[in-house]
N, C-alpha and C positions, 0 to 999 in steps of 0.2 A: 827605056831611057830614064833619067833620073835627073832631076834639073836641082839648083840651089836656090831658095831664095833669100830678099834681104829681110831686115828687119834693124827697127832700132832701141838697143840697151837701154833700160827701163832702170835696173837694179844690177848691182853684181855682187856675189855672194863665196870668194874664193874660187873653186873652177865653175863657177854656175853662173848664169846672168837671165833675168828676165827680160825677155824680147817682144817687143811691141809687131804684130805683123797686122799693118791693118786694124786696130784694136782688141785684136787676140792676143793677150799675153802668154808666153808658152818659155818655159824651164828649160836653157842651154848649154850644152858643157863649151868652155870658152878656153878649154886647157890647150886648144894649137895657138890661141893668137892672146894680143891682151886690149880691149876694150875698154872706155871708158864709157860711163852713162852719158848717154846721147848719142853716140856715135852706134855709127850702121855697120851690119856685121853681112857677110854672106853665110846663110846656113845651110847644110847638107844633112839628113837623116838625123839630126839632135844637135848637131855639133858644127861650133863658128867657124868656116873654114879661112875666112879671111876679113879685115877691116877695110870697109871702103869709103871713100868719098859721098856726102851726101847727094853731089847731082849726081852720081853715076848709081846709087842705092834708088834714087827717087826716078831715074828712065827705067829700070829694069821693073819697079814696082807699076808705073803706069804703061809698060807693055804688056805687065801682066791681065793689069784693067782690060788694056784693049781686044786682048784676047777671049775675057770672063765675057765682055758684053758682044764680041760676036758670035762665042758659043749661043747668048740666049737672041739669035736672030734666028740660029738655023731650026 
């Protein structure tokens, strides 16, 4: 299974944007959609597959929390 996640546009550089996940900045091709700096991207395997709305970029990234912190119960 292969999931998306968000991130939000730091820089954009022609097809390229720097992506904030979490404070990891990581080098994205942005050539399906067209982002602005600041705005949240969905990503797949490198690439933005879609722009989204900040609350709906910001529930996916705190479910993702919630899942990091119950891996470290088990």
């Amino acid at each position: 299974m292969c999931i998306a996640i968000p991130g939000r546009v730091t820089e954009v550089n022609g097809d390229m944007a720097n992506v904030d996940f979490n404070g990891n900045q990581v080098k994205v091709n942005i050539g399906l959609v067209e982002p602005a700096v600041g705005q949240y991207v969905l990503v797949h395997a490198g690439c933005a597959i879609e722009v989204m709305e900040k609350d709906k970029a910001q529930e996916i990234i705190d479910l993702f929390a919630d899942i990091e912190e119950l891996e470290g119960l088990q």
